[in-house]
SEKEBA-780005 format. One record per residue (C-alpha): x, y negated, z negated; residue number from 1; residue in three letters. Coordinates in steps of 0.1 Angstrom, whole numbers, plus 5000, padded with zeros to 4 digits. Layout:
// residues N
   xx   yy   zz pos code
    X    Y    Z NUM  ALA
...
END
This chain:
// residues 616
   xx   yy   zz pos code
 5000 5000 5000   1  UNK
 5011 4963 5008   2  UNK
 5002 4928 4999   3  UNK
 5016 4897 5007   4  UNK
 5009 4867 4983   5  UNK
 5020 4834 5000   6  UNK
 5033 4805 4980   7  UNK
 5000 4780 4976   8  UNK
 5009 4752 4997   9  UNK
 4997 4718 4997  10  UNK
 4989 4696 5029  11  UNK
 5016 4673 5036  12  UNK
 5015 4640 5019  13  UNK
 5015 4611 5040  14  UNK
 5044 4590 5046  15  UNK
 5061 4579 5009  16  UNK
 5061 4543 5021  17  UNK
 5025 4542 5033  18  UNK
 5010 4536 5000  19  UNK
 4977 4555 5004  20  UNK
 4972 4566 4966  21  UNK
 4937 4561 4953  22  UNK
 4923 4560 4918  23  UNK
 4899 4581 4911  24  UNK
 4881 4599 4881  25  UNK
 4897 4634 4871  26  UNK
 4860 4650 4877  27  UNK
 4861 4637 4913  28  UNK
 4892 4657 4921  29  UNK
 4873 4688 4913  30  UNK
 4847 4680 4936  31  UNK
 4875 4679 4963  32  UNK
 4890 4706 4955  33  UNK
 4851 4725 4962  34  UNK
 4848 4704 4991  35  UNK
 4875 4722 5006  36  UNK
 4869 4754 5001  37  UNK
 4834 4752 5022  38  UNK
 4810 4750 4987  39  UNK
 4778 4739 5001  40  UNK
 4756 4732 4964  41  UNK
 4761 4740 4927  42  UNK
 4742 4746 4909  43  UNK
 4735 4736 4869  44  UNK
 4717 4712 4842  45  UNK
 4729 4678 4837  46  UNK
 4742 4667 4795  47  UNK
 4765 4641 4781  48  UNK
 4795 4661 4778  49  UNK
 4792 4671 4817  50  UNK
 4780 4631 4826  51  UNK
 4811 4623 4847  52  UNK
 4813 4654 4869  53  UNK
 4779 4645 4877  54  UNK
 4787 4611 4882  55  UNK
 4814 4627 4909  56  UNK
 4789 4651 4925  57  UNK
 4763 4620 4933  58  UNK
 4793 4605 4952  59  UNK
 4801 4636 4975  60  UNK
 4762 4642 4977  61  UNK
 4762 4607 4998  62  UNK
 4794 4619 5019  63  UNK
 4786 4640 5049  64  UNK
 4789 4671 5046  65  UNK
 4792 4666 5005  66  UNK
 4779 4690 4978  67  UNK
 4740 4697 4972  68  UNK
 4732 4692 4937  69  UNK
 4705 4715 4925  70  UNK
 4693 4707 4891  71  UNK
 4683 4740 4874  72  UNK
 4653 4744 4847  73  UNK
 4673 4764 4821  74  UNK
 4714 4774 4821  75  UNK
 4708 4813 4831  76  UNK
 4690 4804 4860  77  UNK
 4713 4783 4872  78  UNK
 4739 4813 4870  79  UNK
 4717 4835 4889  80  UNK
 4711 4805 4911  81  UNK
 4746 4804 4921  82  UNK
 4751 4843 4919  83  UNK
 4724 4844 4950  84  UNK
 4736 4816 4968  85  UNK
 4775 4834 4966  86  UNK
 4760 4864 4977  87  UNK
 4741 4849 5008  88  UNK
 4767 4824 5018  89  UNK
 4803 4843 5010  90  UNK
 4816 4810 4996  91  UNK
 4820 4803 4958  92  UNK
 4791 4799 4940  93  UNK
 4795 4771 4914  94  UNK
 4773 4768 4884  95  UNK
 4776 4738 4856  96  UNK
 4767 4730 4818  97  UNK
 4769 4709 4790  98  UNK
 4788 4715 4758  99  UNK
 4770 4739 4729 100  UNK
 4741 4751 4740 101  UNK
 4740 4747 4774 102  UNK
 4770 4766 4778 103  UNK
 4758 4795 4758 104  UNK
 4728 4794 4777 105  UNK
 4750 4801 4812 106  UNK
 4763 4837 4793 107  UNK
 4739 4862 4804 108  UNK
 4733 4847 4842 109  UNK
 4775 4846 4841 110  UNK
 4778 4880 4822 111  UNK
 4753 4898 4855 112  UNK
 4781 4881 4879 113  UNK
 4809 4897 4862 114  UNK
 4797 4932 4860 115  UNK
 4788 4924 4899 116  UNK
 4818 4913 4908 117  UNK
 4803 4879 4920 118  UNK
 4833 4852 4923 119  UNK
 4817 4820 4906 120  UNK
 4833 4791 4892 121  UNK
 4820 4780 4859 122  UNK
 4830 4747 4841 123  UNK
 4810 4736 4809 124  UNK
 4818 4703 4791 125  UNK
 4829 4692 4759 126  UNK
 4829 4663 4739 127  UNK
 4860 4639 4733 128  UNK
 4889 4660 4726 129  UNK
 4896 4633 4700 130  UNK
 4868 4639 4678 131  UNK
 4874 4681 4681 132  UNK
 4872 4694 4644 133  UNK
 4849 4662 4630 134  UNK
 4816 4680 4638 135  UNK
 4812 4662 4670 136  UNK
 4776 4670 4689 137  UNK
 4775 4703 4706 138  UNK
 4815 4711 4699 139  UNK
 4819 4742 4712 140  UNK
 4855 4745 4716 141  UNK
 4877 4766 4690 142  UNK
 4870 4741 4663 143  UNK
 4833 4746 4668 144  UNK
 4807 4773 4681 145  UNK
 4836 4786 4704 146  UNK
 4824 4795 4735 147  UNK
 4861 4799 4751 148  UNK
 4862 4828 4732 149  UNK
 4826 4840 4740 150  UNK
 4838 4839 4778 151  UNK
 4864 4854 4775 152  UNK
 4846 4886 4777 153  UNK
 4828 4879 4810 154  UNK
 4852 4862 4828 155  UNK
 4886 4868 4848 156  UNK
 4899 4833 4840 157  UNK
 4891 4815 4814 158  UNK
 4903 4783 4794 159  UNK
 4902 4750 4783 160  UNK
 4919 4719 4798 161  UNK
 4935 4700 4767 162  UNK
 4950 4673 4792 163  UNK
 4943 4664 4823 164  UNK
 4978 4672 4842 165  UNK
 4967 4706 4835 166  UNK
 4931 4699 4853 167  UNK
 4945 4707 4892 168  UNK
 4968 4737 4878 169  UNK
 4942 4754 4859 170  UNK
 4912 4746 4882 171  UNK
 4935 4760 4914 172  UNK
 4946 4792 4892 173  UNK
 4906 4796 4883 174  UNK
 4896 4792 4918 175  UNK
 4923 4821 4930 176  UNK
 4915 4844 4898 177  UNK
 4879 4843 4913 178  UNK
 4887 4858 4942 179  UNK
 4913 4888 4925 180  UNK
 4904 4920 4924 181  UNK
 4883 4929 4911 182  UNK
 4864 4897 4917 183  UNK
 4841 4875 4894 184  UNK
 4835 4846 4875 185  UNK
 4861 4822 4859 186  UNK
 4855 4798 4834 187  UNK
 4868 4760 4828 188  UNK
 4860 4740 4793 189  UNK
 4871 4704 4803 190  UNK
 4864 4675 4774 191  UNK
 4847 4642 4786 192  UNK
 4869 4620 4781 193  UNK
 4895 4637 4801 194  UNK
 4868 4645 4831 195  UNK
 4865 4603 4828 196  UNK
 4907 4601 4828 197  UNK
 4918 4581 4854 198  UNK
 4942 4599 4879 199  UNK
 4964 4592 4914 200  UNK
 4947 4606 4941 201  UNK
 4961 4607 4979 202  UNK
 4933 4626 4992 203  UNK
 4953 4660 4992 204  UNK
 4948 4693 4975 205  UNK
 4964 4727 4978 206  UNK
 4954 4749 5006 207  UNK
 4932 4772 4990 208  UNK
 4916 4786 5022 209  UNK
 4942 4804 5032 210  UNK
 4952 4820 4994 211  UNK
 4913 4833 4994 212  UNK
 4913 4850 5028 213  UNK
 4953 4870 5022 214  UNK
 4947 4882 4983 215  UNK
 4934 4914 5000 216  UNK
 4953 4947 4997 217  UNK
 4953 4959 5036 218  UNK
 4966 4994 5037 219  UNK
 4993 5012 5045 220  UNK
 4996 5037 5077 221  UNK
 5008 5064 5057 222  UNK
 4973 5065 5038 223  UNK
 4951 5055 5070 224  UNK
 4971 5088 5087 225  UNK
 4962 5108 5059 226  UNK
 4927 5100 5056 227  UNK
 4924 5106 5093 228  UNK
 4939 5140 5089 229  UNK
 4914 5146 5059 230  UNK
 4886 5134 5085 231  UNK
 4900 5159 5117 232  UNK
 4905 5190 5095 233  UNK
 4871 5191 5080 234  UNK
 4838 5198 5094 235  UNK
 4815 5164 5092 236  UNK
 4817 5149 5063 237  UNK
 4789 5131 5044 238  UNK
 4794 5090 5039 239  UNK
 4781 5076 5007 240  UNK
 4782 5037 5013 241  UNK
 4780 5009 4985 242  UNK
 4774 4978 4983 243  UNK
 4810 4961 4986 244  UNK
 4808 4981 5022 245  UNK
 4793 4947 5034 246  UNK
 4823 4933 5056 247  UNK
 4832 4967 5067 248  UNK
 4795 4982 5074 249  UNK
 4798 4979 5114 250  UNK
 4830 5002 5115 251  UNK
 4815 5026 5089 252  UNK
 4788 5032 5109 253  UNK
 4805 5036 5139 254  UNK
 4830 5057 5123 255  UNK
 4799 5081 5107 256  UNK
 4787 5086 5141 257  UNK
 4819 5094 5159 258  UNK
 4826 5121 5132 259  UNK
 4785 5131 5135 260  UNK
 4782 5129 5100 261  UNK
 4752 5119 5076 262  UNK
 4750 5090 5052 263  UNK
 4736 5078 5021 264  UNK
 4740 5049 5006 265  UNK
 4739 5029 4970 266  UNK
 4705 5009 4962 267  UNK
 4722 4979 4966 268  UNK
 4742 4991 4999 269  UNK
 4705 4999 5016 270  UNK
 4699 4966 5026 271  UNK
 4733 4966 5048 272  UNK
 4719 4998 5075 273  UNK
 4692 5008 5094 274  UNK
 4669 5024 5075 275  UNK
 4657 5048 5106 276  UNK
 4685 5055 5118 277  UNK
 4682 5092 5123 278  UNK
 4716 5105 5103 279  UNK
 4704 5085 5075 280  UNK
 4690 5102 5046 281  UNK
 4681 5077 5021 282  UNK
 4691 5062 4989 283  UNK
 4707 5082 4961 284  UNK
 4711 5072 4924 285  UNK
 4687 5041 4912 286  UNK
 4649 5045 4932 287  UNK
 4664 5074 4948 288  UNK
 4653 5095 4977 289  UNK
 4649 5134 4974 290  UNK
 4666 5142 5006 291  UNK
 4695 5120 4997 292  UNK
 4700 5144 4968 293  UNK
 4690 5173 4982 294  UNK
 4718 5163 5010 295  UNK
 4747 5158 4987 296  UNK
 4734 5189 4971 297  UNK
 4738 5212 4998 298  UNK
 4770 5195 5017 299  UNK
 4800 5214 5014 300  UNK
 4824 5196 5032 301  UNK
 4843 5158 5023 302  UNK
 4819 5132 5008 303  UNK
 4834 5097 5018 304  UNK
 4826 5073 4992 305  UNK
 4834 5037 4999 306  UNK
 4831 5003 4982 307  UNK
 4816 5017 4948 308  UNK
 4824 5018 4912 309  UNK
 4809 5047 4908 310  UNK
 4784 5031 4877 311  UNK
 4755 5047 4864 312  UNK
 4725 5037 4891 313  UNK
 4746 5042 4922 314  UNK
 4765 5075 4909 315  UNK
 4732 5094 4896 316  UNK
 4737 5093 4859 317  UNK
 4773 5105 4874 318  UNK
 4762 5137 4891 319  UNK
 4787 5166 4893 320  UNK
 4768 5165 4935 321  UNK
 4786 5136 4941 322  UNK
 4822 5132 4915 323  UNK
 4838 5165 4925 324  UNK
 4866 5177 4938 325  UNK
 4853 5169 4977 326  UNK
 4854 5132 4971 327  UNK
 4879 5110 4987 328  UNK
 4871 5074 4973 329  UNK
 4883 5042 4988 330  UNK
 4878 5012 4977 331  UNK
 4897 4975 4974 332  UNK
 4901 4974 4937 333  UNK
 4921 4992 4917 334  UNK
 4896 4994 4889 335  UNK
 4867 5012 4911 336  UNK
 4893 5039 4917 337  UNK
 4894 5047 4885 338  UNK
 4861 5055 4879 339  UNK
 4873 5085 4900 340  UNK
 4897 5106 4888 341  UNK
 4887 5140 4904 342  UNK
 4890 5129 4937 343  UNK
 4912 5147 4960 344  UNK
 4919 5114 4974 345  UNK
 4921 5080 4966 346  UNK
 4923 5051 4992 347  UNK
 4931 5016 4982 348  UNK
 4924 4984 5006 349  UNK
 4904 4965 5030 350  UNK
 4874 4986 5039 351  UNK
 4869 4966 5071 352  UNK
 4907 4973 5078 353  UNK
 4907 5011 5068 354  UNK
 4874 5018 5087 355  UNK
 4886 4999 5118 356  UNK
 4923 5019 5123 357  UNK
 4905 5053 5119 358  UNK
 4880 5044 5143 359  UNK
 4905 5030 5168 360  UNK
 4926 5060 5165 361  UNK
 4899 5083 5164 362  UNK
 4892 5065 5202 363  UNK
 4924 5067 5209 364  UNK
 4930 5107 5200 365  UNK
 4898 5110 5221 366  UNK
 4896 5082 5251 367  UNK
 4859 5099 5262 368  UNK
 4844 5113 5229 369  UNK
 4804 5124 5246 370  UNK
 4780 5100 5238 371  UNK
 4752 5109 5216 372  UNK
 4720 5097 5217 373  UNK
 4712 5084 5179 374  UNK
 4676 5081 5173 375  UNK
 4661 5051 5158 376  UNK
 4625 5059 5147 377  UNK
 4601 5038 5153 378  UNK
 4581 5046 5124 379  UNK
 4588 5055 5088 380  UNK
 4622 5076 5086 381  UNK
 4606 5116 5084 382  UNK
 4642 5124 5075 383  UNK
 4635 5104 5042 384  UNK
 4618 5123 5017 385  UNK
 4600 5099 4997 386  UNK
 4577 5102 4963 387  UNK
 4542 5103 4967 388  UNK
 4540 5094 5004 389  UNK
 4503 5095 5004 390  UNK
 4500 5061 4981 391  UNK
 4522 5045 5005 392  UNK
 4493 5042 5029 393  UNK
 4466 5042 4998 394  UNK
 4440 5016 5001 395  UNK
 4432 5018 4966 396  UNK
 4421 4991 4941 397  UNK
 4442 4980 4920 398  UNK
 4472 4979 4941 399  UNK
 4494 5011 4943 400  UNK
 4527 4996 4943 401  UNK
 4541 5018 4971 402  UNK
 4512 5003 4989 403  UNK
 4526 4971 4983 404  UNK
 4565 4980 4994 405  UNK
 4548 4986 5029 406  UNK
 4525 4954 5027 407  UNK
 4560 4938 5023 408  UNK
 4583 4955 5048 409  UNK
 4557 4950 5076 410  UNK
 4541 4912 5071 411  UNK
 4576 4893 5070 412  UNK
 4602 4885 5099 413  UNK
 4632 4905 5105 414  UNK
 4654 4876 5089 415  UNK
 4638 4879 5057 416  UNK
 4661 4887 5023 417  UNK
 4643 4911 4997 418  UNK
 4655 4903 4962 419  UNK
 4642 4930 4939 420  UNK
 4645 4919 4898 421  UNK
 4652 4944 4868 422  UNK
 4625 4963 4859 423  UNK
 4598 4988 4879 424  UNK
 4611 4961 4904 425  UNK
 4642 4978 4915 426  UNK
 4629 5009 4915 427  UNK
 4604 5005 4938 428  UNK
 4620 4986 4961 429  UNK
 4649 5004 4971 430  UNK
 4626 5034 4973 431  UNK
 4596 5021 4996 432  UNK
 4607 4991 5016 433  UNK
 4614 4997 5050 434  UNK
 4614 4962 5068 435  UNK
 4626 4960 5106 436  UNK
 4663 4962 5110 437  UNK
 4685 4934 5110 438  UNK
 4704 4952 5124 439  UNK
 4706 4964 5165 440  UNK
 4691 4996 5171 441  UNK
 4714 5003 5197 442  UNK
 4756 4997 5199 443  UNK
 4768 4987 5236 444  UNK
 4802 4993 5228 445  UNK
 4805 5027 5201 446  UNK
 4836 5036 5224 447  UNK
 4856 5003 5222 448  UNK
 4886 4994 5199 449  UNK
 4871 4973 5167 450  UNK
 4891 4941 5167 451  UNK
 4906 4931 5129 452  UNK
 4892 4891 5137 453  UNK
 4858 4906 5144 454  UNK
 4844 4902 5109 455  UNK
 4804 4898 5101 456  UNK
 4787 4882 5071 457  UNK
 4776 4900 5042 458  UNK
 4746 4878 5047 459  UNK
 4733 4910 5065 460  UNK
 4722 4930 5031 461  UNK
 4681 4923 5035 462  UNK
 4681 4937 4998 463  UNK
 4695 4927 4966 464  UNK
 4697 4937 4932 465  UNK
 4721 4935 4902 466  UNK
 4725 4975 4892 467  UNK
 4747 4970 4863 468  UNK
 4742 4944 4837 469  UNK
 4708 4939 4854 470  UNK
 4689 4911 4833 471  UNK
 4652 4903 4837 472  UNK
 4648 4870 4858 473  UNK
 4684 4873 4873 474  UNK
 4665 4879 4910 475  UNK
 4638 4845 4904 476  UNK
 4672 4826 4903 477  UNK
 4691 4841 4931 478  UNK
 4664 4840 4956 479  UNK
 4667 4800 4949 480  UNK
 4702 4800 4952 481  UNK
 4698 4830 4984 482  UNK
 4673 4798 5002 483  UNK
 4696 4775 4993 484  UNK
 4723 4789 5018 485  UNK
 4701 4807 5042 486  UNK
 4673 4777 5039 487  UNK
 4655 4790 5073 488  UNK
 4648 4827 5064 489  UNK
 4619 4837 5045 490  UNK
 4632 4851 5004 491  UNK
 4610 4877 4993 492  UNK
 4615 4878 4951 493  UNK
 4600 4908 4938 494  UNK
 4597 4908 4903 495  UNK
 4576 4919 4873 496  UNK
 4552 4895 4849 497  UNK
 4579 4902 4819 498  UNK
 4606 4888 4841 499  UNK
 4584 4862 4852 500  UNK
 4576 4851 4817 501  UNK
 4613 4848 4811 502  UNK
 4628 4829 4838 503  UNK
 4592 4817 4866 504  UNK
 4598 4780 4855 505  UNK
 4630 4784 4882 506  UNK
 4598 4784 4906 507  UNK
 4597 4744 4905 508  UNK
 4633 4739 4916 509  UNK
 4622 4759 4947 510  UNK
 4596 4739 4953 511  UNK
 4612 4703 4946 512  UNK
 4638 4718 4973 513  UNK
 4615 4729 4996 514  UNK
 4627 4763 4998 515  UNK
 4610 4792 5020 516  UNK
 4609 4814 4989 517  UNK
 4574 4844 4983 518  UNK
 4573 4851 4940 519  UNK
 4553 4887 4945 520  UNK
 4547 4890 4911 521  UNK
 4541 4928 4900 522  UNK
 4511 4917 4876 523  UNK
 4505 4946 4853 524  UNK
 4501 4932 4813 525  UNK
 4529 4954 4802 526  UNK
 4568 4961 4799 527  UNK
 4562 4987 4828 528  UNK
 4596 5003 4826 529  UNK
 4595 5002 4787 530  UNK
 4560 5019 4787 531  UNK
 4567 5046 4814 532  UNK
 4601 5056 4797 533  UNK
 4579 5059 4766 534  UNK
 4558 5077 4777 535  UNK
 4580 5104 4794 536  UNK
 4599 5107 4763 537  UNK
 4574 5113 4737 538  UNK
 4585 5082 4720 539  UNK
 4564 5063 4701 540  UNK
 4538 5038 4722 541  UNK
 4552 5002 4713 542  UNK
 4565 4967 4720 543  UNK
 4554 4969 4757 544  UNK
 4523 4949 4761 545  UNK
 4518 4916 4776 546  UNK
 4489 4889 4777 547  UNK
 4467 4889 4808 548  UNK
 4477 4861 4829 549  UNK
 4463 4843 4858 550  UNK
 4497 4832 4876 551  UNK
 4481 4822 4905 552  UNK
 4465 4791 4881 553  UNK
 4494 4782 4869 554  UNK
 4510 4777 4905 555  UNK
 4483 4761 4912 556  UNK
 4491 4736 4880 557  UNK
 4524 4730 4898 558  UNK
 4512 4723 4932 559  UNK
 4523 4756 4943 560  UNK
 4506 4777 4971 561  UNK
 4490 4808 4956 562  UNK
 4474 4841 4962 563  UNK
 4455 4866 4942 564  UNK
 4463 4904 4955 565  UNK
 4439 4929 4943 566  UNK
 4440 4955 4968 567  UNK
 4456 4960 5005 568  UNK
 4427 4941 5020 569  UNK
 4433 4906 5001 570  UNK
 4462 4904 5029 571  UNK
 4445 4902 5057 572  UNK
 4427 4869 5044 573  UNK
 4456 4851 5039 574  UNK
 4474 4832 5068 575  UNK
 4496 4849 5089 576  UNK
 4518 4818 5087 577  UNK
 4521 4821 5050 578  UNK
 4549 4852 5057 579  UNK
 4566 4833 5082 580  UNK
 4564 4795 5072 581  UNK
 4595 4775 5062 582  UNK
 4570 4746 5040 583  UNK
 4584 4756 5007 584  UNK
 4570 4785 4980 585  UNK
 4544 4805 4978 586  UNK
 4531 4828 4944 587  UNK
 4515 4860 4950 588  UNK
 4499 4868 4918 589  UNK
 4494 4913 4927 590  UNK
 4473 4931 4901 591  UNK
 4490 4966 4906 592  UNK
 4476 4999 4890 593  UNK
 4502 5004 4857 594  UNK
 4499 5037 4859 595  UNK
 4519 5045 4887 596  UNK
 4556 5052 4875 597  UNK
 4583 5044 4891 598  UNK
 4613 5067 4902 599  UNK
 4629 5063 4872 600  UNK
 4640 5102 4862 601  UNK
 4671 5097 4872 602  UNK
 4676 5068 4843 603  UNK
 4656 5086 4816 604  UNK
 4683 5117 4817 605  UNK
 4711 5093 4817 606  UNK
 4691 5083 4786 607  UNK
 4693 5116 4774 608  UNK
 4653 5105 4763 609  UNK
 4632 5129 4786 610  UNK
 4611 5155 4777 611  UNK
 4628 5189 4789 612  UNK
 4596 5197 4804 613  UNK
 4602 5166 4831 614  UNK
 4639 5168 4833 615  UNK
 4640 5195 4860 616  UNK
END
């Protein structure tokens, strides 16, 4: 393996007797430096102890081509604001706070980011660092409520400027460590005064561009030849794909059907294929498919495992099918690997790399490889074995929420992003949404060389969720911050009444920005994974009811459009113009039937909670 870390440059400086030095607040030079690196909007709440950074981000918001302020309603949304617009619009997502409790109040949203591996730059105020120790408003540095040390557990960089020639060092080094694998949030404390601190400015900052797009282990030959070898000596192997495949997806696929193999992928990594494609057998792990199981049961040969940690949803509750000795893993970070230590190979570096020189030389070994006709059905997948395929089609009252998943996949535009939130949420979607590809149905070119420049946006993946730390609300943020950078497709939030409860006041910052974004709120008066997960364990019935509430009304109070789903038919009477329209938010308030569990088994046994009865 190889790596080349450059020296961080900076742009040259003008001539030294051209005198071309500004003065400019010490906050403003942060807003440069995000300038420069493509940030689009950041997202956060506005406080005293964050005042001048503010003061800085009005400026640039009056440049062209400056930085979008979007004002969140509460801290934790503005994390998951900036979570969703990172993982829409590959640049940096940026996320601000006050001192005290508005930086506590960023932990969770910034928490979910680092056990995604979301980079995000997080900078919180403080007050004075002259009146540190004196019981100063809101101190939360190490003198106070110290919430440098509360990050340090969620972050990959972390600290606080104590003087502001350390501002462009630290923010620079933060900005990098975001982007290190693995990747993931980073963390600046900076005290007012010294955001207010007066500082030389000649308009130039390091080149960070270029750091970002080189801190990637490539590859080595000797590995790529080895893995071919694996890939030649072996009948077809079975690909399991994840979600940090999303760069590299094209040559994956491509590779999977030179090879004539099958593949699966992650719940989060289902959103980056064609669901119909005919060698695809479904989702295994979280909302899992039968026949992905049953197809990783019964393969004999190499699974090919890439971009995965290997965590509990996407693993299975770590199923012996899948972590055996027939694994080969590769992956870019070092840490995923690990998660892996029976494999009979591990391969570490750029997916999109990797993928590309073992399809080239796989062309290459073979200049006319017989082309294969792949099937794309036109229909639902019949090589996907779903649960309960009859309610998919049920016309039932209340809602069956599999009914629902094909309301959803079949009313909205191809460009539309699915964001499913914890809950019965993200097991229902990954299960029973089947939108129209994104993605071409047919490649022109299987049989030509892949080109390294030819790189395509991870702005592909129609669905999202957050498998690992997985907080309620996270998705009603990140479909604001998802709009944000894709502001002319449709954002489908699904998400449960509990999750809206916590986090549906976010609903008003999509609406004050105009955002194309559909709430399909899962309306059920109860915890519905809590209750189910009760049930099936024989624990005792409690803690997992909810008030009856009218959501639609309370749009309404907001000047929100709304809609009332009670059964499949209350679609048909709303405007086909609603799925499609780019006029800001819409609320669908959907009374599903609560008794319909999820595909949650999976989960339960990881529990170690389900009744022996069920757990076959």
């Amino acid at each position: 393996m190889s790596t080349t870390i450059p020296t961080i440059k900076r742009a040259p400086n003008p001539p030294k007797n051209q005198n071309t030095c500004n003065s400019i607040d010490a906050a403003e030079l942060i807003v440069h430096y995000l300038e420069s690196i493509g940030v689009g909007s950041v997202f956060g709440v506005p406080g005293g102890a964050i005042e001048p950074l503010y003061n800085a981000l009005a400026k640039s918001s009056r440049r062209e081509n400056g930085l979008d302020i979007v004002g969140a309603c509460h801290e934790s949304g503005a994390a998951y604001m900036a979570d969703g617009y990172q993982r829409e619009s590959g640049n940096l997502g940026v996320c601000i706070a006050t001192s005290g409790p508005g930086a506590t109040n960023l932990i969770t949203g910034v928490a979910c980011a680092y056990d995604n591996n979301i980079p995000m730059l997080v900078i919180t105020g403080q007050p004075a660092i002259t009146s540190f120790g004196k019981g100063a408003l809101q101190e939360s540095a190490c003198t106070g409520v110290n919430v440098i040390g509360m990050f340090r557990h969620c972050t990959r960089y972390n600290s606080l400027v104590s003087h502001v020639t350390q501002l462009e060092t630290k923010l620079v080094n933060a900005i990098l460590h975001a982007y290190r694998s693995p990747q993931g949030p980073v963390h600046l404390s900076i005290p007012v005064d010294i955001l207010r601190t007066k500082i030389e400015f000649s308009g130039h900052t390091y080149n960070l561009n270029e750091q970002i797009a080189q801190q990637t282990v490539l590859c080595d030959s000797r590995s790529v030849a080895l893995l071919q070898e694996t890939l030649n000596t072996s009948a077809p192997p079975l690909f399991f794909i994840g979600k940090a495949t999303e760069d590299a997806i094209e040559p994956i696929l491509r590779l999977a059907e030179l090879y004539d193999a099958k593949f699966i992928t992650t719940a989060d990594a289902k959103g980056l294929v064609n669901v119909r494609h005919s060698h695809y057998r479904g989702v295994f792990g979280l909302g899992g498919h039968t026949s992905a199981m049953l197809t990783l049961k019964h393969h004999s040969g190499t699974i090919i495992a890439l971009g995965t940690g290997f965590d509990e949803f996407s693993s299975g509750g770590w199923s012996d099918s899948l972590m055996n000795n027939q694994l080969v893993h590769i992956d870019s970070c070092a840490d995923n690997l690990m998660h892996s230590p029976m494999a009979k190979l591990h391969i570490r570096g750029n997916l999109r790399y990797i993928c590309q020189q073992l399809v080239n030389n796989r062309l290459a070994e073979s200049p006319v490889l017989p082309r294969k006709a792949y099937k794309y059905f036109e229909g639902s997948n019949p090589n996907i074995v779903v649960e309960d395929a009859t309610k998919y089609h049920s016309s039932a009252t209340p809602i069956k929420p599999q009914r629902l998943m094909k309301e959803l996949s079949e009313r909205f535009p191809t460009t539309t992003r699915f964001v499913a939130d914890a809950g019965n949420s993200m097991m229902w979607a990954p299960h029973y949404l089947q939108p129209a590809s994104h993605r071409q149905k047919n490649s022109s070119s299987i049989n030509a060389p892949l080109q390294l420049h030819d790189r395509r946006s991870g702005h592909n993946n129609w669905l999202r969720l957050t498998l690992n730390f997985a907080p309620m609300g996270w998705a009603i943020g990140a479909a604001v911050g998802i709009a944000k950078a894709s502001p002319h497709c449709p954002v489908v939030c699904i998400t449960g009444d509990g999750s809206y409860l916590m986090s549906g006041q976010e609903i008003t910052v999509a609406a004050r920005e105009n955002l194309p974004v559909i709430f399909v709120i899962l309306n059920d008066s109860v915890y519905g994974m809590v209750m189910h997960g009760q049930r099936l364990a024989g624990a005792e019935k409690i803690g997992f009811s909810l008030p009856q509430i009218d959501f639609a009304q309370l749009a309404n109070a907001l000047g929100i459009n709304s809609h009332i789903i009670n059964s499949p038919e209350d679609f048909d009477a709303i405007e086909t113009t609603t799925f499609t329209s780019m006029r800001g938010p819409t609320l669908l308030d959907v009374r599903i039937d609560k008794e319909e569990i999820p595909p949650m088994i999976m989960r339960l046994k990881s529990l170690g909670s389900i009744k022996e009865s069920l757990a076959s």
